[in-house]
C-alpha positions in Angstrom: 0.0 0.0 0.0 1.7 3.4 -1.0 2.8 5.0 2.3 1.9 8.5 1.5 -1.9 8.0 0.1 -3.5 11.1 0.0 -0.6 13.4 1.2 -0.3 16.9 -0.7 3.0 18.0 -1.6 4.9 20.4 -3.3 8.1 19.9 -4.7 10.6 22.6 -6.1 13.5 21.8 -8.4 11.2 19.6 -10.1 12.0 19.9 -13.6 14.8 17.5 -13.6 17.6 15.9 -11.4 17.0 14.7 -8.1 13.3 16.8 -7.8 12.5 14.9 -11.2 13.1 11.8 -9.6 11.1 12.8 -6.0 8.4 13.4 -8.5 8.3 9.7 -9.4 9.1 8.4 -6.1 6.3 10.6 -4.1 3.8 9.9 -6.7 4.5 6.0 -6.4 3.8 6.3 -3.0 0.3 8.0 -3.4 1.2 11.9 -3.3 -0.7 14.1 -5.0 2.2 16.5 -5.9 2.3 20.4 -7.4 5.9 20.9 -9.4 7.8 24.1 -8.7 10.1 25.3 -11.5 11.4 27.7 -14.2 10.8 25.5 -17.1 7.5 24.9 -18.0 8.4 22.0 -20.1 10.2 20.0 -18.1 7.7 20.3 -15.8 5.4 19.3 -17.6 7.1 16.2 -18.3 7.3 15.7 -14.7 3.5 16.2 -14.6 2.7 14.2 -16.7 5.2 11.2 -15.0 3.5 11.8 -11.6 -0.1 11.6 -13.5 1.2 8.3 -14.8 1.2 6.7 -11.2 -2.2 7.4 -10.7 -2.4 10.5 -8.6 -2.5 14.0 -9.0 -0.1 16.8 -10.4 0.2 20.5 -11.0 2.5 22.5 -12.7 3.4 25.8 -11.4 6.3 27.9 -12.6 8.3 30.3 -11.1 11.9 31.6 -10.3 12.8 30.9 -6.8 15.0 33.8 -7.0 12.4 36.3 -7.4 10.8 36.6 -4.3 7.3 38.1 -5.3 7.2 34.9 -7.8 7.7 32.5 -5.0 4.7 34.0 -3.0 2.3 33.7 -5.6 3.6 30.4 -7.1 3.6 28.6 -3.2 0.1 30.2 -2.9 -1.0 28.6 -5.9 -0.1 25.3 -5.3 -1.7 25.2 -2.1 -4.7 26.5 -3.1 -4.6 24.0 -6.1 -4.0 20.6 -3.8 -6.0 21.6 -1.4 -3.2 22.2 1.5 0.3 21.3 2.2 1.6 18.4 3.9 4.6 17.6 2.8 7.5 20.8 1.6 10.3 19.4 -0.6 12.9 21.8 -0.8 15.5 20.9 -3.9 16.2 23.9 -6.1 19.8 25.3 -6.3 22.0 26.7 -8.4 26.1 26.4 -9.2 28.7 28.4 -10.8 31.9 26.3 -11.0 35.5 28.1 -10.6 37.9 29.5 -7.7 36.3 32.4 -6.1 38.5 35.1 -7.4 37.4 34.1 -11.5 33.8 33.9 -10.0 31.8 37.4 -10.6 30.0 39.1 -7.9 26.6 38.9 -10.1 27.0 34.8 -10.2 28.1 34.4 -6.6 25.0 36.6 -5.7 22.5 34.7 -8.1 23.8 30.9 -6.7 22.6 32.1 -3.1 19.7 33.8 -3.7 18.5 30.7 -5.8 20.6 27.8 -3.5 18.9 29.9 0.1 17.4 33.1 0.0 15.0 32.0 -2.4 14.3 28.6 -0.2 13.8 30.7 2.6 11.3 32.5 0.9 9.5 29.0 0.3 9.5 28.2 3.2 8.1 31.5 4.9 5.4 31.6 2.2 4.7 27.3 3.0 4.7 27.4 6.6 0.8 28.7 7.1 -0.5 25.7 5.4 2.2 23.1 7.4 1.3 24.3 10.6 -2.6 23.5 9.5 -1.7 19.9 8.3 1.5 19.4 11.2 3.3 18.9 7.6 7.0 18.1 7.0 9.9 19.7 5.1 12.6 17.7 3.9 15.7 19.4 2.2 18.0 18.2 -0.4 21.2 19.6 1.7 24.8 18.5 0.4 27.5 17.0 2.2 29.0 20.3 1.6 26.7 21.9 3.7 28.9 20.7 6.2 32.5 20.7 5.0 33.9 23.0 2.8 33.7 22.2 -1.3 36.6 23.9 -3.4 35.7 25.5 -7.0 32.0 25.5 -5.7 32.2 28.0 -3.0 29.4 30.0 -3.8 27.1 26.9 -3.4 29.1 25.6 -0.4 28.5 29.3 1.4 24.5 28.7 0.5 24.4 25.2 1.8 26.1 26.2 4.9 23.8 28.8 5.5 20.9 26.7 4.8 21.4 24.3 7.0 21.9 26.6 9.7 18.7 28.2 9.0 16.5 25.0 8.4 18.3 23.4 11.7 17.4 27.0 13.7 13.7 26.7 12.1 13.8 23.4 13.5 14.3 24.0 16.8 12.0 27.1 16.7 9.3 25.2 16.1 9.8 22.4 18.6 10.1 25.4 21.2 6.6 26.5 20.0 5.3 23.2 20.1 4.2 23.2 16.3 3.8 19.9 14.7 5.6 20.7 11.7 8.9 18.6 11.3 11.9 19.3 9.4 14.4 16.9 7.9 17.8 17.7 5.8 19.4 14.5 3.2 23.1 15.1 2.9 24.2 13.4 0.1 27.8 13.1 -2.0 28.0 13.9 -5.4 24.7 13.6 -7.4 24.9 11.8 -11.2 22.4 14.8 -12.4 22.5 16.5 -15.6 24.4 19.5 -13.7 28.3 18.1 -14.3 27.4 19.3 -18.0 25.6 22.4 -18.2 26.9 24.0 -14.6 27.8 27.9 -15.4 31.4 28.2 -15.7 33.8 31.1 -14.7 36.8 29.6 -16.5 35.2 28.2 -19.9 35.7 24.6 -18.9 33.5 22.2 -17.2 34.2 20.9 -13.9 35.8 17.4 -14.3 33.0 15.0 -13.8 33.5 13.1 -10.4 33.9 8.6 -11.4 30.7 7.5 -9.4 28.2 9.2 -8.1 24.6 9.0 -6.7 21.7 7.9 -8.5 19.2 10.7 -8.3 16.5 8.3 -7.5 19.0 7.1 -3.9 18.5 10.7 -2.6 14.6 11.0 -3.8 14.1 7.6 -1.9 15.5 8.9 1.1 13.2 12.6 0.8 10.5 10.3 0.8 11.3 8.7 3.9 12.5 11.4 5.8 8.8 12.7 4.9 7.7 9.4 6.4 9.6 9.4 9.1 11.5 12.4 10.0 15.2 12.6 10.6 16.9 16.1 11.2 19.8 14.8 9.1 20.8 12.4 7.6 24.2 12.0 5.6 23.7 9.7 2.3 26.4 7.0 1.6 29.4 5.3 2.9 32.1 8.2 1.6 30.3 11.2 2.2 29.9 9.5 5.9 33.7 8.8 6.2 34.4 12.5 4.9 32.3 13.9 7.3 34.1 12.0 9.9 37.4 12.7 9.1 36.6 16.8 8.5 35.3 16.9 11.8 38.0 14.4 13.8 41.3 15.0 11.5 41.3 18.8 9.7 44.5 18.6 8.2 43.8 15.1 6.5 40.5 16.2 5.5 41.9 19.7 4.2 44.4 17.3 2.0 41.7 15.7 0.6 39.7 18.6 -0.6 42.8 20.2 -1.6 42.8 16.8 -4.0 39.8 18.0 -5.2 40.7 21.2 -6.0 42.7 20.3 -8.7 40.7 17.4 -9.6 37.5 19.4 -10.7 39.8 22.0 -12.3 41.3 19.6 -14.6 38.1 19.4 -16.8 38.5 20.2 -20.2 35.7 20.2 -21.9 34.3 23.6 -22.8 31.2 25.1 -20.6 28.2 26.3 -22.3 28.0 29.9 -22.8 25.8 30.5 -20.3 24.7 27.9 -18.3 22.3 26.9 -16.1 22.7 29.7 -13.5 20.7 32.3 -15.7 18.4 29.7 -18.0 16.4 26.7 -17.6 18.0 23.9 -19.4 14.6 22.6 -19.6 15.3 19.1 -20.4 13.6 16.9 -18.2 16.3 15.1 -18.0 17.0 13.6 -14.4 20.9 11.9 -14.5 24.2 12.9 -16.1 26.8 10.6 -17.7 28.9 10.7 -14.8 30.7 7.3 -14.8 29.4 5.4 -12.6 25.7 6.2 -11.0 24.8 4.2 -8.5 22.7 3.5 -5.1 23.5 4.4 -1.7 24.5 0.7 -0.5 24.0 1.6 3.6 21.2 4.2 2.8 17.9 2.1 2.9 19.3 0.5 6.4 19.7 3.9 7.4 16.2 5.0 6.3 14.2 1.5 6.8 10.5 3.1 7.5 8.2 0.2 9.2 4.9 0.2 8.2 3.8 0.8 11.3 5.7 4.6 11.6 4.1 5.0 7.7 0.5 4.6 9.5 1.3 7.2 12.3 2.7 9.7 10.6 -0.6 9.6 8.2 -2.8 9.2 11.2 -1.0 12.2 13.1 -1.4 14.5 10.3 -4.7 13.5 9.3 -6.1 14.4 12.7 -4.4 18.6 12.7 -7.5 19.2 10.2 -10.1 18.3 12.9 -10.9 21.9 13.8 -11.4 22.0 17.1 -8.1 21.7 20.1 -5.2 20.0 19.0 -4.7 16.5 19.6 -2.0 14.9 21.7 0.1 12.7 20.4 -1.4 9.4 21.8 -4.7 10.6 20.6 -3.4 11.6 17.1 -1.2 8.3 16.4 -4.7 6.7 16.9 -7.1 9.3 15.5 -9.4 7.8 12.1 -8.1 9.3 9.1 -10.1 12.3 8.1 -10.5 13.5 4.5 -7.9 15.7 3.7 -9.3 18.1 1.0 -12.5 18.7 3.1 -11.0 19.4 6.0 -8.5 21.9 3.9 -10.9 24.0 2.7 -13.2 23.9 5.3 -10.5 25.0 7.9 -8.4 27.8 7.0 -6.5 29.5 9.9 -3.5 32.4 10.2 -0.4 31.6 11.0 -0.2 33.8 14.1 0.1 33.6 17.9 -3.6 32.7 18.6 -3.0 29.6 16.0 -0.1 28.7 18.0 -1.9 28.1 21.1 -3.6 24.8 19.5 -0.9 23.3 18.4 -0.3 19.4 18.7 2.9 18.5 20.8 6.2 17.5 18.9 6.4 14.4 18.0 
């Protein structure tokens, strides 16, 4: 039985890569899901891959970066499913070279789109997860917590974005909200990126040997959506890098220094522009990185029993009851109530009289 029958979620970075592939995997698991992205074709593709499992899909388009865009496009697909339960935070943006080739305008654009503009998704999302007690889940990076040479415009965003989802976090388990919020850390990605990144040197980054199935991270969105984690750190290597950045620095540093020189040996020439200021618009969800593959410890990691599945739907199900806010006995046994009804039937502010209902944190 698909895990997440019913559930309403909106995904952004939809269009291709590792939101492409969350498309599939949420809608296989029941979703009803509205696509955030700038490419109306590749979304559209995505639509019509979600539609193919049965359920529901919207397409709404906007760039994240623009943050008057964002409000309208998050109101839309709320109002369009019905609600929110489940916030899927992908989108980002790269420009590849050493921080002294990278211009100002670039640096700025890859952290507006890779965190200012996910913040803005999230302040425009959170009104309709506090209704549902809903769950964000973040496509993070393992270099959201170590440092990641020739990238660091995208490293500086990830940082920062894990420091604000990880403050939000706790923020909201001080309020008592039921909204969770989970971060997947993977390694390098086998996406269509290693090929059409935005280049300040003319060359392409030297594509890594191996790399991470798209579909290995949207798996392990899904279950963090299931069953929240507040991080979780995909696959054996990015694991052990982790490790030795926090417990030996000066190895660590050798190694990145490694991969310094490793991503600037590309030679194949970038495209003029990239995808920093266009959508590729492809649809396209993996690169021809080497060797893509699954995370081998990830799915122990992330095992979901049925019986967490169950709670998590009955927990959420029962926020729409108007009326005082469950505890969480009473709301891991609660019926399952309609979810559309109850979404347009209850429709509340997100303001310090809503807070005072709120379910405690599970």
């Amino acid at each position: 039985m698909p895990r997440l029958q019913g559930q309403r979620v909106l995904i952004t970075g939809a269009s291709r890569g590792v939101g492409l592939a969350a498309t599939r995997r949420f809608a296989r698991e029941g979703a009803d899901v509205a696509l955030l992205a700038r490419g109306r074709e590749g979304l559209e593709r995505a639509a019509e891959i979600a539609r193919a499992e049965g359920v529901e899909a919207h397409v709404v388009v906007a760039d994240i970066a623009d943050t008057a865009q964002v409000q309208v496009a998050v109101a839309e697909a709320v109002e369009r499913l019905g609600g929110l339960d489940v916030l899927v935070l992908n989108a980002a943006a790269v420009v590849f070279g050493p921080f002294t080739d990278v211009s100002a305008e670039d640096f700025e654009r890859t952290v507006r789109v890779s965190y200012l503009g996910v913040v803005d998704v999230v302040r425009a999302a959170l009104p309709a997860l506090e209704d549902s007690a809903g769950s964000i889940v973040a496509t993070g990076s393992l270099m959201a917590r170590i440092p990641l040479p020739m990238f660091s415009s995208y490293a500086s965003a990830k940082h920062a974005l894990r420091g604000f989802l990880g403050s939000l976090r706790i923020e909201l388990r001080a309020q008592r909200s039921g909204i969770s919020v989970s971060m997947v850390h993977p390694g390098a990605i086998a996406t269509p990126l290693w090929g059409q990144t935005t280049s300040a040197t003319g060359q392409l980054p030297r594509r890594p040997p191996e790399g991470y199935s798209p579909d290995a991270v949207a798996r392990a969105l899904v279950s963090c959506a299931i069953r929240p984690r507040a991080e979780v750190v995909l696959g054996g290597e990015a694991k052990a890098l982790d490790l030795l950045f926090g417990l030996a620095r000066p190895g660590a540093d050798l190694v990145l220094r490694a991969m310094f020189h490793y991503f600037g040996s590309g030679s194949l020439p970038a495209p003029e522009a990239g995808t920093l200021l266009r959508s590729p618009d492809d649809g396209r969800e993996s690169s021809r990185v080497p060797i893509p593959r699954p995370s081998l410890l990830g799915p122990l990691r992330l095992f979901t029993p049925s019986w967490a599945a169950r709670s998590r739907l009955a927990q959420t199900s029962s926020k729409s009851v108007t009326g005082p806010s469950p505890t969480r006995d009473t709301a891991m046994s609660a019926p399952k109530t309609p979810r559309r009804a109850s979404a347009r039937s209850q429709k509340r502010s997100y303001n310090g009289s809503a807070r005072s209902d709120r379910a405690a944190v599970t």
